[in-house]
N, C-alpha and C positions, 0 to 999 in steps of 0.2 A: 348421402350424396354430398351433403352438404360439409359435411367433415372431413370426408376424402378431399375434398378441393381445398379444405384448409391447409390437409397434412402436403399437399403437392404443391404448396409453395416454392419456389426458388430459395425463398430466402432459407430454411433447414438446410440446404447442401452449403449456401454458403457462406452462415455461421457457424458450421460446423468443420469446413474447411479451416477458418479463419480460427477459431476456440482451442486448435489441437495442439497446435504451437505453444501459443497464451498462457494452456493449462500446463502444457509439459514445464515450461518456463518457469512458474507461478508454483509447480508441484518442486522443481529445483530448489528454487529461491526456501521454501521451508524443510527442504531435506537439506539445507546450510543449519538452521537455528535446529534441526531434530540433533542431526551428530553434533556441534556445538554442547546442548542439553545432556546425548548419553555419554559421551565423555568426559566431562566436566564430572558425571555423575561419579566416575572411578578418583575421580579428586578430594568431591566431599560435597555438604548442603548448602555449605556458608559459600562455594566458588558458583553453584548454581544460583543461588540469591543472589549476589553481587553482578553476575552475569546480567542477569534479569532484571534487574534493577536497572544500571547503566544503560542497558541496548533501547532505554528506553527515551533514550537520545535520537536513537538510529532509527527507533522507531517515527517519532515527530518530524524528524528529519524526513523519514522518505514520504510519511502524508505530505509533507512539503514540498519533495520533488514529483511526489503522483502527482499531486494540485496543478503542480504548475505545466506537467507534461499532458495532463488530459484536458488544461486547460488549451492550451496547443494545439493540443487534438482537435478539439470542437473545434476551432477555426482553420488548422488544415489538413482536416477530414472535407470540409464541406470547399476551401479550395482546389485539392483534388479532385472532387467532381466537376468543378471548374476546367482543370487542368492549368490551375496557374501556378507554376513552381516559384515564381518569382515571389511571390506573395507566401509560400511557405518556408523560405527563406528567413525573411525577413522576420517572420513568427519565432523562429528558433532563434535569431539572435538578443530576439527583447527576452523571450524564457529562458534563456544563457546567462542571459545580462542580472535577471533576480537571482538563480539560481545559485549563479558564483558569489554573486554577493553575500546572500546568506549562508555561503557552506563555509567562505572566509572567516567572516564574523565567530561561526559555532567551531571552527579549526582551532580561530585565536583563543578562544574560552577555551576549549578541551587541550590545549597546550600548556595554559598557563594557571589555570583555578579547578581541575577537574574537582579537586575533594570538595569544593565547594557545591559543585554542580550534584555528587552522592548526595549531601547533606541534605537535599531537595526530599530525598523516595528515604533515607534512614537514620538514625541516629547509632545505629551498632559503628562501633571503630573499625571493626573486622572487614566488615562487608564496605563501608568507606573506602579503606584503604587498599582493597582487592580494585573495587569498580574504578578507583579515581587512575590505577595504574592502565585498567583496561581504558577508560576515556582516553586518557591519553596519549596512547599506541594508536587508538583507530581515529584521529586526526587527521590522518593523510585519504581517508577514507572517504571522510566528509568531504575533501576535494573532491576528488576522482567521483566521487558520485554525482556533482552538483552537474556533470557535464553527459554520464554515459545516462543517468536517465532522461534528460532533455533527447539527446539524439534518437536512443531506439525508442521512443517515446513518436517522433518525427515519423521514424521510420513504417512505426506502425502503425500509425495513422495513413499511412497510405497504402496498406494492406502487405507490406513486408516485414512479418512476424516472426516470420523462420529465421530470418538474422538474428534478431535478439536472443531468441532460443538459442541460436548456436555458442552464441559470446556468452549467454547465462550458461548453459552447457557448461565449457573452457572454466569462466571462473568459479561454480562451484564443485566439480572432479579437482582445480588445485585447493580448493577452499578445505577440502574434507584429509585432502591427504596430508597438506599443510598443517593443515589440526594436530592431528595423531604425530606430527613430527614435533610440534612444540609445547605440545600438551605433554605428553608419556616422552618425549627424550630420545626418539630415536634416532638413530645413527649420528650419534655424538652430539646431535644437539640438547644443550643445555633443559630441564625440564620446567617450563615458563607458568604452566596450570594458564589461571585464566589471559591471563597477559598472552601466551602463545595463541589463545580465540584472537582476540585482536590482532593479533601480527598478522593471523596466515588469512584474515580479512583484509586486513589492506595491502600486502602484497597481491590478492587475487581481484582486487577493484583496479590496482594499478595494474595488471596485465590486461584485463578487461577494456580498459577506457584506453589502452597500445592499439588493442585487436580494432576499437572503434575510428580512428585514424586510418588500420589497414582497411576496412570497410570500405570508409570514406573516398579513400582513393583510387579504390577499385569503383565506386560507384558512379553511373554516369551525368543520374540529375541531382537527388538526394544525398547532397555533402556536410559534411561536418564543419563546416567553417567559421573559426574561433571571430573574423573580423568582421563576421556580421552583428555581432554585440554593438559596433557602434555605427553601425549605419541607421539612420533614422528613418520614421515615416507616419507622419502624424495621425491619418487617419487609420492605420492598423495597430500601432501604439495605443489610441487609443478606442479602437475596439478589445483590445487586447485587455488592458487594464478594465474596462466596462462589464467583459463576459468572461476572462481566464480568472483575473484577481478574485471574484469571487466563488471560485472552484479552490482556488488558491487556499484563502482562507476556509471556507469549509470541510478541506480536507487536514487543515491544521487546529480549526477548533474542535475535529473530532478526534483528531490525533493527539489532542494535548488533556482534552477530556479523558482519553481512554489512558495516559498517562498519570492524573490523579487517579483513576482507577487503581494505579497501582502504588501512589501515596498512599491511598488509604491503606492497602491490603497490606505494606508493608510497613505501616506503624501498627498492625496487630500482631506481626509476629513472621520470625523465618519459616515457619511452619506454615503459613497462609503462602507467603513471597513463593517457597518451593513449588507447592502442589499448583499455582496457579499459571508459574511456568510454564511446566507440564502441560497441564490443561489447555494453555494458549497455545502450545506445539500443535496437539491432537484436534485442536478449532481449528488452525491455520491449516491442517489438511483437506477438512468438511469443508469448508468454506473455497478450497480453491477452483474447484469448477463455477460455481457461481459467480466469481469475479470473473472469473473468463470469458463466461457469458455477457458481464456487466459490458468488461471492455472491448468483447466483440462485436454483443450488438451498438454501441454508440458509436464503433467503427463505421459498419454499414448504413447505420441510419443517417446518420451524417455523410457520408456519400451522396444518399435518397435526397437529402432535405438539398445537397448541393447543386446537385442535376436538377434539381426542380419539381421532383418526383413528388410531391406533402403526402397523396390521400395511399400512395405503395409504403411511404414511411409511416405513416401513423398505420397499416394490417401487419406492418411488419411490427413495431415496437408493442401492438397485443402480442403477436406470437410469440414476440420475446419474454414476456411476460410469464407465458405460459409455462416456457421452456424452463424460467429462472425459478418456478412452483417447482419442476420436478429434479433439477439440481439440486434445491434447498433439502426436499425429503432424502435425496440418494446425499446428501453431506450426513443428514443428521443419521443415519443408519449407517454410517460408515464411523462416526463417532461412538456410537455403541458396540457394534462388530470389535474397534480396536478396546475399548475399556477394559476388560478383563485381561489383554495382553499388555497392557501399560500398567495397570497395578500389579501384575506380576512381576514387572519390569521394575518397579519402582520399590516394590517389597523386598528384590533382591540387592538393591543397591544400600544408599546411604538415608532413605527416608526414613522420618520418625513416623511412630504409629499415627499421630493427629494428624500428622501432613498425608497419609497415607488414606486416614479418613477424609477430608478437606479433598484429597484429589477425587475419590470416587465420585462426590456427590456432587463434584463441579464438571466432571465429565456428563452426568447425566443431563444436569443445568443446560449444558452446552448440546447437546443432542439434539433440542428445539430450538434454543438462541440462533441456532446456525440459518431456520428458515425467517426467522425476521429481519435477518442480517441481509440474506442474499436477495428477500425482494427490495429493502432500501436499497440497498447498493445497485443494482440494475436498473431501479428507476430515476435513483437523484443523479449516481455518478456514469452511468451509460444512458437512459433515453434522456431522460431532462438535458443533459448536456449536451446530448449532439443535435437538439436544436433552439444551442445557447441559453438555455434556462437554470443558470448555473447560481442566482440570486437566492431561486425556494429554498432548496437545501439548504444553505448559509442560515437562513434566518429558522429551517427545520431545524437544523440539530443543535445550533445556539442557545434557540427555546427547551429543545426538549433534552441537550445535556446540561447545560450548564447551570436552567432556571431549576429542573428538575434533578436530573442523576447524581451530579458531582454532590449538590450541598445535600439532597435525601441521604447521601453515601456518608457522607462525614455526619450529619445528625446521629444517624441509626447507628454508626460505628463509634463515635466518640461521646455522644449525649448520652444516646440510650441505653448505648454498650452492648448493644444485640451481639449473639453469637457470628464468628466469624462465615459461617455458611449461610446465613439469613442475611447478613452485608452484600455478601456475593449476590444474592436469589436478588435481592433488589439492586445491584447496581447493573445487572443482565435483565431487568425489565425494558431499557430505554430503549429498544428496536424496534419492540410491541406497539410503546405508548407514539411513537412516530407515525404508525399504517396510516391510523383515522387522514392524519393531513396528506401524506404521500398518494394515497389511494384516491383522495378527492381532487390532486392538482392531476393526478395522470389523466384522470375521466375528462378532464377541462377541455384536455386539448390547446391549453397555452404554450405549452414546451415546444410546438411545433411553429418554427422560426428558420427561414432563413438568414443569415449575418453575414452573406459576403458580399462586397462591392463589385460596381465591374469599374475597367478603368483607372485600377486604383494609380496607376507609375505616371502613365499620362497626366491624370492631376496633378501629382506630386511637380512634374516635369514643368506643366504651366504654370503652378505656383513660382515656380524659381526663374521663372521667366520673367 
């Protein structure tokens, strides 16, 4: 009886409402880097290296704009239960306000010193001079990003998810077709290899971020307005800075962590660099339901925590829990399912035999990584957050990459000289070594916080008085 009333909660219909979008979106977004991957694969090893290497710019970059948009989130998620648009407003112009600043900054570099920025993940000339041309085509990229994930970011925090789908939709149907035009040459276009990845990406970020505009103007509350950047407001400013910045960076020191991840792998060799591409293709599919879940439930529970709801948000973020157990198993079973159709895939193309070995047994690696992955992430970056506990994590994954993974990763790889699949096996432990603290701040019950003000414009107002 008692389980039946579990499973008849409200909240299954709707985060499962809210997840289908999220996941369609999120399933998009890595059917961009799969054809990216098979394509390239008709090019050669050394375009797929170089690829892989570079994106791993894009990659730091976007934990950068997740950071800053789920930072957002938590504060207008739980104004929406409010109902205060004023107030979310003004949230998107201060996350506008970082966001473009650093996409400028990483544009100016990637225009003017990419080889330098290769020189980071390789020492091969070959792969250098591939990435540094790819860095620098997708410049215009880093723009146009620093602003379309802020907005559907906005958006979906007040439970309009299906826009973002449709605009992710639009840019990766031109992203893939785009490919095959610059990549292979078709219909008279010049034959680019990796450098046409890059173009038919940033042409498809700048239609993207058009369509966000048309959005905007179609839309009646929730607008895109570039000149809320400079409007101020001291007490959401700084809440902002107090509970987003440290989502912020937490989402960039795991992103910059998992980026030596691929120093390392990429000073053992092309043959590690290739198979581990791959490998992080076929991760990035297992893993997309679980994130979907992550960012749906911080959706709604943040809602819960806004209305005032604490003791419906905290049954709800167990069930979320529950839910993100049985994603994590249906990821890692869908990573083995695909494993023998990817090394078939991979045997027929341009892979050497060692990369060929290196990819099997990092698929399997990845088979379980997938479920440690999906419970950190549903509890740091969806329930902690959505009621402003965006601090644990920060000082979680700091401890447990940076003190741990990154330097056990370079020890065992450059001291010890362990074989390149036993660097792997240990640099995919750090999700594990994470539970013990995540598991014990969730039971606490600290995460559950409300952070919105009432009154906030009114003060504002009498201050200037």
């Amino acid at each position: 009886m008692e389980k039946t009333k579990r499973f008849d909660s409200p909240f299954y219909g709707q985060i499962f409402r809210l997840v289908t979008p999220i996941v369609l979106q999120n399933l998009l977004s890595s059917a961009v880097s799969s054809a990216d991957v098979v394509m390239l694969n008709f090019v050669g090893q050394s375009a797929i290296s170089a690829v892989s290497l570079a994106s791993q710019y894009t990659h730091v970059l976007f934990m950068l704009f997740y950071g800053i948009g789920t930072g957002a989130t938590m504060l207008c998620a739980q104004y929406y239960g409010k109902k205060d648009f004023r107030a979310i407003e003004v949230v998107q112009g201060i996350a506008l306000r970082i966001s473009l600043s650093v996409s400028l900054v990483v544009a100016a570099l990637a225009l003017t010193i990419p080889q330098y920025m290769m020189m980071l993940f390789t020492s091969d000339p070959e792969l250098i001079a591939l990435g540094a041309e790819y860095i620098r085509i997708l410049s215009v990229c880093y723009l146009c990003w620093g602003i379309t994930e802020v907005y559907i970011s906005i958006l979906r925090s007040v439970g309009r998810v299906t826009i973002g789908t449709v605009l992710n939709t639009i840019a990766v149907l031109l992203n893939v077709v785009l490919n095959a035009l610059f990549i292979f040459g078709w219909l008279g276009v010049p034959k680019m290899g990796a450098a046409g990845v890059a173009l038919a990406t940033s042409i498809s970020r700048l239609v993207e971020l058009a369509l966000c505009f048309v959005v905007s103007a179609r839309s009646k509350d929730i607008k895109l307005k570039l000149r809320m950047i400079f409007v101020r407001n001291k007490a959401l400013f700084t809440d902002f800075m107090k509970l987003s910045l440290p989502a912020v960076a937490n989402d960039v020191v795991w992103g910059l962590a998992f980026s030596m991840y691929s120093v390392i792998l990429g000073h053992l060799g092309s043959d590690a660099v290739a198979a581990n591409s791959l490998a992080a293709v076929v991760r990035n599919f297992g893993t997309i339901l679980c994130f979907g879940f992550a960012n749906a439930g911080g959706i709604l529970l943040g809602q819960k925590i806004g209305e005032g709801k604490m003791e419906e948000a905290r049954g709800d973020g167990r069930r979320l829990l529950w839910v993100t157990v049985a994603s994590g198993a249906i990821g890692g079973l869908i990573v083995l399912a695909a494993r023998p159709f990817v090394l078939g895939y991979a045997q027929g193309g341009n892979f050497t035999q060692a990369a060929l070995d290196y990819l099997g047994v990092m698929l399997l690696i990845n088979s379980y990584y997938i479920m440690g992955c999906a419970v950190n992430t549903t509890l740091i970056a969806g329930v902690f957050r959505a009621g402003g506990d965006s601090r644990f994590g920060l000082i979680c994954d700091f401890f447990t990459m940076w003190v741990y993974a990154v330097p056990v990763g370079f020890f065992v790889a450059f001291v010890l000289k362990l074989p390149v699949l036993w660097v792997y096996f240990i640099l995919c432990l750090d999700e594990f070594v994470k539970w013990p603290w995540v598991l014990h701040r969730y039971r606490s019950g600290k995460w559950l916080k409300n952070i919105t003000r009432d009154n906030l414009f009114q003060e504002q107002k009498t201050a200037k008085d």
